[in-house]
C-alpha positions as CSV (number, residue, x, y, z in Angstrom):
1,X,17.8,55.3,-18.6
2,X,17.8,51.5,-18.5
3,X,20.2,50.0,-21.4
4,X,18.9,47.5,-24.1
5,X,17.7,44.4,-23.1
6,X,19.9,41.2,-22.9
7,X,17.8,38.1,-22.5
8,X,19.6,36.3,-19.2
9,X,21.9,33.2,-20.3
10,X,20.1,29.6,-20.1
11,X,23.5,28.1,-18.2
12,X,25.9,30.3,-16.1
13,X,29.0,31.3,-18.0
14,X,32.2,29.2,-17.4
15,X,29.5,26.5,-16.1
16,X,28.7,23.2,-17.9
17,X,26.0,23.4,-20.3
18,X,22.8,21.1,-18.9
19,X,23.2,17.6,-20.8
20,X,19.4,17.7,-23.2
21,X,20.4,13.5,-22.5
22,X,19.4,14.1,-18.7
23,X,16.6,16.5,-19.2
24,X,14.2,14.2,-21.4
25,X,12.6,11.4,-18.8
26,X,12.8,8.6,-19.5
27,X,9.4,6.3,-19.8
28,X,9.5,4.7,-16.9
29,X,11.0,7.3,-14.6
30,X,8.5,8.4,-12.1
31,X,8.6,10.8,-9.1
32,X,10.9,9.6,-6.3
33,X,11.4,10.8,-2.3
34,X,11.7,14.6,-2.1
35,X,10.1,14.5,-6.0
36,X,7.0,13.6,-4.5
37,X,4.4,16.9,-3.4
38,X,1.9,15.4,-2.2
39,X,1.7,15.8,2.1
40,X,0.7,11.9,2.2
41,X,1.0,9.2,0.5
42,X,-0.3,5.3,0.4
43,X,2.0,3.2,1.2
44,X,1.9,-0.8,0.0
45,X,4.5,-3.3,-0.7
46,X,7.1,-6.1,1.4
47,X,9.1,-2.9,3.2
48,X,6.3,-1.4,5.3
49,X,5.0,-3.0,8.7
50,X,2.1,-1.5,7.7
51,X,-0.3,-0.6,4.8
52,X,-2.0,2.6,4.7
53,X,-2.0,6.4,4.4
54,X,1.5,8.1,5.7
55,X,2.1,11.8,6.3
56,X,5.1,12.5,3.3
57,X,7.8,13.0,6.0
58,X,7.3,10.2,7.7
59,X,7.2,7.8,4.8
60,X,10.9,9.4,3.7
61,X,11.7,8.7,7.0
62,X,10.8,4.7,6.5
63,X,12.8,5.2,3.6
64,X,15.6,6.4,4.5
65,X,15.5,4.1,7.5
66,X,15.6,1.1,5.0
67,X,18.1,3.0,3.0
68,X,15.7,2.4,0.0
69,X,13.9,5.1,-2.4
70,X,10.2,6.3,-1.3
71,X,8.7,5.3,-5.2
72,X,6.0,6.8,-6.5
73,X,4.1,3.9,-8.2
74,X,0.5,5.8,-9.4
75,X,-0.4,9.4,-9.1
76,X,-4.0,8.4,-10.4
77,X,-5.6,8.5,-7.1
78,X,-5.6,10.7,-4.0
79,X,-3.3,10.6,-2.5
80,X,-0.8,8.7,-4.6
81,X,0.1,5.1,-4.4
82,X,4.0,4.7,-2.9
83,X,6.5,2.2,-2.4
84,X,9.7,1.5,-0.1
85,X,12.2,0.0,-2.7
86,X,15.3,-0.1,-4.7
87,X,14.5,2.6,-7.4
88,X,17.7,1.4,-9.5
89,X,15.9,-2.0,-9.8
90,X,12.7,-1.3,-10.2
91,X,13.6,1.0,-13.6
92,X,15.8,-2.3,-14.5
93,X,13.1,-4.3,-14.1
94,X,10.3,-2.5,-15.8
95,X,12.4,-1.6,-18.5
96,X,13.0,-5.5,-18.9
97,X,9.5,-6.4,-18.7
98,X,8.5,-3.5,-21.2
99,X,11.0,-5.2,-23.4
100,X,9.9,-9.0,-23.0
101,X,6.4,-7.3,-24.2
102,X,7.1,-5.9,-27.1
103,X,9.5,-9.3,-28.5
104,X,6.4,-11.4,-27.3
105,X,4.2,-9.0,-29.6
106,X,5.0,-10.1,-33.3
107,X,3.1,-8.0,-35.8
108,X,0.9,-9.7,-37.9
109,X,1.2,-9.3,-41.7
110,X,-1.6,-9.9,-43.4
111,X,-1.3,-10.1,-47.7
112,X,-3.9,-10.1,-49.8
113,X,-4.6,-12.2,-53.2
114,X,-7.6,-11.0,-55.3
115,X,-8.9,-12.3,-58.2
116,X,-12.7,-13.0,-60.1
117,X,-15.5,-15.2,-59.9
118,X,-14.1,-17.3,-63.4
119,X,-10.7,-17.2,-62.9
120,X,-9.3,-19.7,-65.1
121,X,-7.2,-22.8,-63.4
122,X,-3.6,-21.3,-64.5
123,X,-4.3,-18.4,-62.9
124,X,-5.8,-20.1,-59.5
125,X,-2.9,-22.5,-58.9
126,X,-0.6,-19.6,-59.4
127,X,-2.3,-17.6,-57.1
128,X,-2.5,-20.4,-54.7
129,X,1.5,-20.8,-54.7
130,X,1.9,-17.2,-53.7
131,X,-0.8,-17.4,-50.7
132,X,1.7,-20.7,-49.9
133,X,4.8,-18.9,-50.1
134,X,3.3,-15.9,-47.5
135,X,1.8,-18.9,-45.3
136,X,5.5,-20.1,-44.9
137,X,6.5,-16.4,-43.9
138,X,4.1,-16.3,-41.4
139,X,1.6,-14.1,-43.0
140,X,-2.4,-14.5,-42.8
141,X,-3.8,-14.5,-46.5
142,X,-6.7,-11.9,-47.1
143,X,-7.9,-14.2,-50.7
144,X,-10.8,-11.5,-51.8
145,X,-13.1,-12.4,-55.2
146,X,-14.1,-8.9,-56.6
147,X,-17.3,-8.9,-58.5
148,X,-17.4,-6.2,-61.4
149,X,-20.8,-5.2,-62.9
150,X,-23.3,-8.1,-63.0
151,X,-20.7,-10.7,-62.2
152,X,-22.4,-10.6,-58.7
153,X,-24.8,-13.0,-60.2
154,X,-22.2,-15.8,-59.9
155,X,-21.5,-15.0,-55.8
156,X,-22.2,-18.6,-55.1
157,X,-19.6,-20.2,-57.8
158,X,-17.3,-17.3,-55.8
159,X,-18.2,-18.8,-52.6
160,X,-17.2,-22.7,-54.3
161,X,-13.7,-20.9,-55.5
162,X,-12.8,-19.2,-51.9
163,X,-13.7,-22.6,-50.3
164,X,-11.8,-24.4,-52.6
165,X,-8.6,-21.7,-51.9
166,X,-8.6,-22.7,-48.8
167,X,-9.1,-26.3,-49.2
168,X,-5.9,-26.6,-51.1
169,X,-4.5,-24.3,-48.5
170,X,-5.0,-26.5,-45.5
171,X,-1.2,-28.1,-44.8
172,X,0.2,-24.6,-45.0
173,X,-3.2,-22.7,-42.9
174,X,-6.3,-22.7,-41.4
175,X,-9.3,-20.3,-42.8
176,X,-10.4,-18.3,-40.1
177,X,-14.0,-17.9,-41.1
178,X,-16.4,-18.5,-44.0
179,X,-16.3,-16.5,-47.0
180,X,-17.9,-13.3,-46.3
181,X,-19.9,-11.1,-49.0
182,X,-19.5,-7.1,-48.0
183,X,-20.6,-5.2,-51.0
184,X,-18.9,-6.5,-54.1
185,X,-16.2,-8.5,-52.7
186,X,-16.3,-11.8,-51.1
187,X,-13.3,-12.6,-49.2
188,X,-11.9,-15.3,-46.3
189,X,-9.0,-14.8,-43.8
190,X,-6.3,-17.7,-43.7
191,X,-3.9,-17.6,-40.7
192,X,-0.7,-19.6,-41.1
193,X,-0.4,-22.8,-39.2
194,X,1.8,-22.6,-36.1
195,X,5.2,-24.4,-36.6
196,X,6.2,-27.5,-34.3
């Protein structure tokens, strides 16, 4: 009679436990020399005499030859795309570039500054010195005119407000279109100005 069940041990006792660090891939890892299942590959790049579809085995052999890594560069097409090259610096390097990208991609804030179609002055110059303040920051300024009720009837002395916002606005930004009516808001984008 067979005895209870023991579910078999993920690592082999007295061995090193497998490091999770080493398991998860990282990114920009991709499949590399024997990694590679395909039975031929496309190889392009400096390292080959030739371009062109190789059997797997004899593109390790080039490889290996070189004393480089066969690199799998796109698994997208049949068969895959491979190159002959250092696979140490090609993770360095597209790890660099991926980081280049993302410090080259600043997000874009954008902050928004409602008010109505009669706002009195007090109120408009002290709205216009916050849209100031988040023009220096770098932020675009969303300035929106909400019309409540039958206050739609005064859209056009909403239109003469939102121009004049970002008349007064021009040293610190540029308005990025004309005021623009969707429903019952009127608003205009203003994207800071770039700094010297």
């Amino acid at each position: 009679m067979p005895g209870p069940y023991r579910p078999k041990p993920a690592f082999k006792p007295g061995g090193r436990r497998p490091d999770p660090r080493q398991q998860k891939r990282d990114e920009f890892e991709v499949n590399i020399n024997e990694q590679i299942t395909a039975s031929q590959v496309r190889l392009v790049g400096e390292n080959i005499p030739e371009q062109g579809i190789y059997p797997i085995s004899k593109a390790l052999q080039m490889a290996d030859a070189l004393e480089l890594d066969l690199v799998q560069i796109s698994d997208k097409v049949d068969p895959p795309v491979c190159k002959i090259l250092d696979y140490q610096k090609y993770l360095y390097q597209q790890r660099k570039k991926a980081k280049e990208m993302k410090s080259n991609s600043t997000k874009v804030v954008i902050k928004e500054i409602r008010f109505g179609p009669n706002t009195d002055e007090h109120d408009f110059q002290f709205k216009l010195k916050h849209a100031q303040e988040f023009l220096n920051e770098g932020s675009k300024v969303k300035a929106t005119i909400f019309f409540r009720g039958r206050s739609i009837m005064f859209a056009e002395q909403g239109e003469k407000q939102l121009l004049r916002f970002a008349v007064e606005l021009e040293e610190f930004g540029k308005a990025e279109n004309m005021p623009v009516l969707e429903g019952k808001r009127m608003s205009i984008m203003i994207a800071p100005n770039k700094k010297k």
